[in-house]
C-alpha positions as CSV (number, residue, x, y, z in Angstrom):
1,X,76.3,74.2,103.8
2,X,76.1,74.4,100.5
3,X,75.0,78.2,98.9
4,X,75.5,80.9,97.0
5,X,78.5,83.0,98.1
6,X,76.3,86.2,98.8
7,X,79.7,88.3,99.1
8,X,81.2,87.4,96.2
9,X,77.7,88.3,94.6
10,X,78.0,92.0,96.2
11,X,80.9,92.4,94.9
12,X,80.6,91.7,91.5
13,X,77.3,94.2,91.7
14,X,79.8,96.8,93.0
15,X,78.4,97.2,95.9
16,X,80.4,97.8,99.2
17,X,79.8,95.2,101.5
18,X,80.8,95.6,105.5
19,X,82.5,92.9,107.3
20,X,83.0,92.0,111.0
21,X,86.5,89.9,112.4
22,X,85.7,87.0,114.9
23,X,87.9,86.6,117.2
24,X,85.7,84.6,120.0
25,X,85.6,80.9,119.9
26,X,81.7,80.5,120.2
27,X,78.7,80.5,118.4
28,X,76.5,82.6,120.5
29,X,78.4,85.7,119.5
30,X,78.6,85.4,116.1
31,X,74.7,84.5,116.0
32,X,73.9,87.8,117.6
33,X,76.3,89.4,115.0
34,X,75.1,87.8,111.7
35,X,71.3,89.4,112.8
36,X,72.7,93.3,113.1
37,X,73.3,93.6,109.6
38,X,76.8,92.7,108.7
39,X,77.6,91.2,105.4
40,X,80.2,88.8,106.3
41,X,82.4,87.5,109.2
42,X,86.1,87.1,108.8
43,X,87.0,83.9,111.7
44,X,90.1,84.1,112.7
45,X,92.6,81.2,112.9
46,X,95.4,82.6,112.9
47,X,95.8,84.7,116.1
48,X,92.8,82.8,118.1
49,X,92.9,79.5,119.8
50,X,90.0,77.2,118.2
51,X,89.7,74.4,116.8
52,X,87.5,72.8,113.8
53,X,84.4,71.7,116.0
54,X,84.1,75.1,117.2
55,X,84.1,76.4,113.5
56,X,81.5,74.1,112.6
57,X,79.5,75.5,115.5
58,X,80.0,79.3,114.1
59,X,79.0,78.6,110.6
60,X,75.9,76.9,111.6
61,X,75.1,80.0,113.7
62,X,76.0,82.5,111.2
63,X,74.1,80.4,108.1
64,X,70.7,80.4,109.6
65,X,71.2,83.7,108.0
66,X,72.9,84.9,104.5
67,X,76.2,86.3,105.9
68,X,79.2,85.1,104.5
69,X,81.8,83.3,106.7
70,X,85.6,83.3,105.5
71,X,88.3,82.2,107.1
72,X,91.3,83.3,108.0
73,X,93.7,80.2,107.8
74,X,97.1,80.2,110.0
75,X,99.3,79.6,107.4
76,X,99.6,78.7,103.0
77,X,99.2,75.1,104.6
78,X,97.4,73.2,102.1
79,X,96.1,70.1,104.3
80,X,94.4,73.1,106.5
81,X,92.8,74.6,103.8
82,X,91.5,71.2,102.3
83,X,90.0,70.5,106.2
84,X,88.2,74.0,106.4
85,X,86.7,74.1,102.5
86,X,84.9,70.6,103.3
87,X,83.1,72.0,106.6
88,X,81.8,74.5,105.1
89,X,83.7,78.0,105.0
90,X,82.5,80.6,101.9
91,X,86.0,81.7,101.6
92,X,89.6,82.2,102.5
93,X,91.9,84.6,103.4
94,X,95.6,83.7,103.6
95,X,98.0,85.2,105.1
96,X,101.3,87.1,104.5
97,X,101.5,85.9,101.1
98,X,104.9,87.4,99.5
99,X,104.6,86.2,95.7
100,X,103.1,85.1,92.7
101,X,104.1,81.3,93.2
102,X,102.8,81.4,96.8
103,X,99.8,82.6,95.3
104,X,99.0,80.0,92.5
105,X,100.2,77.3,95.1
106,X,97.1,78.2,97.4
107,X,94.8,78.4,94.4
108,X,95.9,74.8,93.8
109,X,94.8,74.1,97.1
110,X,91.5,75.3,96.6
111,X,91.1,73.1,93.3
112,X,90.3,69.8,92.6
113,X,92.2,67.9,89.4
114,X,90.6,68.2,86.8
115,X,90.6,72.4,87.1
116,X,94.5,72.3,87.8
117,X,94.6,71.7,91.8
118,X,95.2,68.7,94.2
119,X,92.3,69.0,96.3
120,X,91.0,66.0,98.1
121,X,88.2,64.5,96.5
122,X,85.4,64.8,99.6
123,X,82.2,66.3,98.0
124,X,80.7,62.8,98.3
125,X,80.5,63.3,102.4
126,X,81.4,66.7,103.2
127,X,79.4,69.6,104.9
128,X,80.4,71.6,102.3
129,X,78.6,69.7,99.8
130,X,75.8,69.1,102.0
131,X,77.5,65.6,103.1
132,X,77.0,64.4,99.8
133,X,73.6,65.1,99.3
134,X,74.6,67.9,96.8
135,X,77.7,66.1,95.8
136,X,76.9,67.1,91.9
137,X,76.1,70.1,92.3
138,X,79.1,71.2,94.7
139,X,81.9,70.4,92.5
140,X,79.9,71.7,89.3
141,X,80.1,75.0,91.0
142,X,82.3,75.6,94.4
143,X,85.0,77.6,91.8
144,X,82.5,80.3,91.2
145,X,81.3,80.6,95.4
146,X,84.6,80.3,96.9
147,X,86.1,84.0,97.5
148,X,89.8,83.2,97.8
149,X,91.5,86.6,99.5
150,X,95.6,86.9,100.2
151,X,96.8,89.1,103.0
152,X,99.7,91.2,101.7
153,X,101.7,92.5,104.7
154,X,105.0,92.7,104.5
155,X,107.6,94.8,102.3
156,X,108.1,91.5,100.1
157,X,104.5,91.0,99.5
158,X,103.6,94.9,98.6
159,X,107.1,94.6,95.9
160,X,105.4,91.9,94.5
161,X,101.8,93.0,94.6
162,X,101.1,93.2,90.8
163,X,102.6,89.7,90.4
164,X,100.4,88.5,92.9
165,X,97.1,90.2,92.1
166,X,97.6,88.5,88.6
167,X,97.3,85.0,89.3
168,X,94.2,83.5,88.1
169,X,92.1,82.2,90.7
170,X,93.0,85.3,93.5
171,X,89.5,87.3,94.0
172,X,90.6,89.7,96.7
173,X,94.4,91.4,97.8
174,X,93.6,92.6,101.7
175,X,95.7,95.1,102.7
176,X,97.9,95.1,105.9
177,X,99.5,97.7,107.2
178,X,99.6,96.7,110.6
179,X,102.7,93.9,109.7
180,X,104.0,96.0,107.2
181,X,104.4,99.3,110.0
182,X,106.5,96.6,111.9
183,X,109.3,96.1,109.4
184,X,109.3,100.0,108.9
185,X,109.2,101.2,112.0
186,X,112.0,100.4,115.2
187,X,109.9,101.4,117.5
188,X,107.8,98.3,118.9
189,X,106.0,101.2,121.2
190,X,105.0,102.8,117.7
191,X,102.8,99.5,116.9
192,X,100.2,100.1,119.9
193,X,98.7,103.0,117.6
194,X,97.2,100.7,115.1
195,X,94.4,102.0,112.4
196,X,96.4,105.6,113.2
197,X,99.9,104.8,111.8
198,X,101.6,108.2,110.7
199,X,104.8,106.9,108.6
200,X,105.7,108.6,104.9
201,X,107.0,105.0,103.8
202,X,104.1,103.3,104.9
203,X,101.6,105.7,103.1
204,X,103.7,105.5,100.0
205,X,103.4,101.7,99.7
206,X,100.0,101.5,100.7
207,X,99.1,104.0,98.1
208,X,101.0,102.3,95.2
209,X,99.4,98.9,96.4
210,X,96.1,100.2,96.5
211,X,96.4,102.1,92.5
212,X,97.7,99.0,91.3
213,X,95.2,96.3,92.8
214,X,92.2,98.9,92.1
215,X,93.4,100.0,88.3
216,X,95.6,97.0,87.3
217,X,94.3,94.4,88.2
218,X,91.2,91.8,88.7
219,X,90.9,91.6,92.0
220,X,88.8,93.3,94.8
221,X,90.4,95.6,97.4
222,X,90.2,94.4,100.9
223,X,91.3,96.7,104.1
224,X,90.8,96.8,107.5
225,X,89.8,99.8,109.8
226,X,89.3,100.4,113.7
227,X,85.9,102.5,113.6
228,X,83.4,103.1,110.9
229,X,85.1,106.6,109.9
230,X,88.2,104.7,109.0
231,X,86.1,102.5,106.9
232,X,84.2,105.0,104.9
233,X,87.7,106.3,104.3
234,X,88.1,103.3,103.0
235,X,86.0,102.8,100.9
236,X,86.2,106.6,99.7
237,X,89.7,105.5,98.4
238,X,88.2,103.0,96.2
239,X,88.0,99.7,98.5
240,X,85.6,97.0,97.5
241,X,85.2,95.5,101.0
242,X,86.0,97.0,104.3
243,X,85.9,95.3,108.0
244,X,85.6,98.3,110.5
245,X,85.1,96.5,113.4
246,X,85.7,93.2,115.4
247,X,83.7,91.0,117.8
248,X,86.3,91.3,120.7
249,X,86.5,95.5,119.6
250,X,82.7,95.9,120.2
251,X,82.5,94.8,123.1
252,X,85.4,96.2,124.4
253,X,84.8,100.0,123.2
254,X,81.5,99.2,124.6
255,X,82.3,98.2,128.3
256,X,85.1,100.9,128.5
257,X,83.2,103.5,127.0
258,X,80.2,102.6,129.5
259,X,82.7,102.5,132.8
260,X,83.6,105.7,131.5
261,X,80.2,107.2,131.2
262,X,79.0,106.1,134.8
263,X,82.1,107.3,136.7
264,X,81.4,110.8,135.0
């Protein structure tokens, strides 16, 4: 479907837009989600078992109203990215993405020939382009409505952070503390506490990453929280888009903390 990227608008207004992760592979959850107020969905792909049907099925639910869907691919792989942009998705966000080449290469991915990719061209029967019916208008302007966001997660990736938040073409560096505890850290036990990680190393390279994506570079500031007082944290410290909460969390939190309340 063929629109404008609201997110990507937010953003550049300076607003701070609140996202939601999907981690169900349905439509009927993420319709009830895009109508609470959210401003976009993050699907999984990496973590979830789905396949491309049932992502055609979610953005359909969640485009009947202005959220923005992006996608989190399973890997840099550029066929899999070419597959997802023509259904439809408003974004992506890749990753464990260590350097600057990895970076340009899944720009490249994104972009057809003649702006310095190898894109497929499939604009002239694609849902993304409206199969075909906007097949002039797609390519004239997908560059400035795709959001393309790198997950930087590992000690590698947060070394080379600069590097990476300088290539042309990256909008958004999202933050991940959750991989990056696990190469600090020897205790697995200590990864169960996520969202409430207490490790000096950790807060020192999460705190360089986020001066330097915030003040030297281009790009927006993504991060991730379990509960909305992490993410006003969040955003306190300067983030541009925070996701505070996930499908499979809500209802979770919700059924536990309900059990919980009626056995008193």
């Amino acid at each position: 479907m063929f629109r404008t990227n609201r997110l990507k608008r937010m953003l550049q207004a300076g607003s701070q837009p609140i996202g939601c992760w999907i981690f169900f592979s349905d439509g009927d959850s993420i319709e009830l989600l895009s109508m609470c107020g959210f401003d976009a969905f993050i699907i999984d792909h990496e973590h979830i078992a789905t396949d491309m049907s049932v992502l055609v099925g979610q953005l359909r639910a969640a485009q009947a109203t202005d959220v923005t869907c992006i996608l989190r691919v399973p890997s840099q792989d550029p066929v899999y990215i070419k597959r997802v942009l023509d259904i439809g998705v408003e974004g992506l966000l890749v990753p464990t993405v260590e350097s600057a080449e990895e970076a340009r290469e899944i720009v490249a991915a994104t972009r057809y020939r003649p702006h310095g990719g190898h894109r497929g061209v499939g604009y002239p029967e694609c849902r993304a382009a409206n199969w075909g019916l906007a097949e002039i208008e797609y390519p004239a302007n997908y560059r400035e409505n795709l959001l393309i966001a790198v997950i930087v997660e590992t000690r590698r990736g947060f070394e080379n952070i600069e590097q990476i938040s300088a290539v042309e073409g990256i909008d958004m560096v999202f933050l991940g503390p959750g991989d990056l505890t696990a190469e600090i850290v020897d205790d697995f036990a200590a990864l169960t506490t996520f969202g409430s990680y207490n490790y000096s190393e950790l807060d020192r390279l999460m705190t360089e990453a986020e001066s330097i994506v915030s003040n030297r570079s281009d790009c927006w500031l993504g991060g991730i929280s379990r509960n909305a007082t992490g993410g006003r944290e969040l955003f306190a410290k300067g983030y541009d888009f925070v996701t505070p909460t996930a499908d499979a969390w809500l209802l979770s939190d919700a059924a536990r903390s309900i059990i919980t309340a009626m056995k008193g």
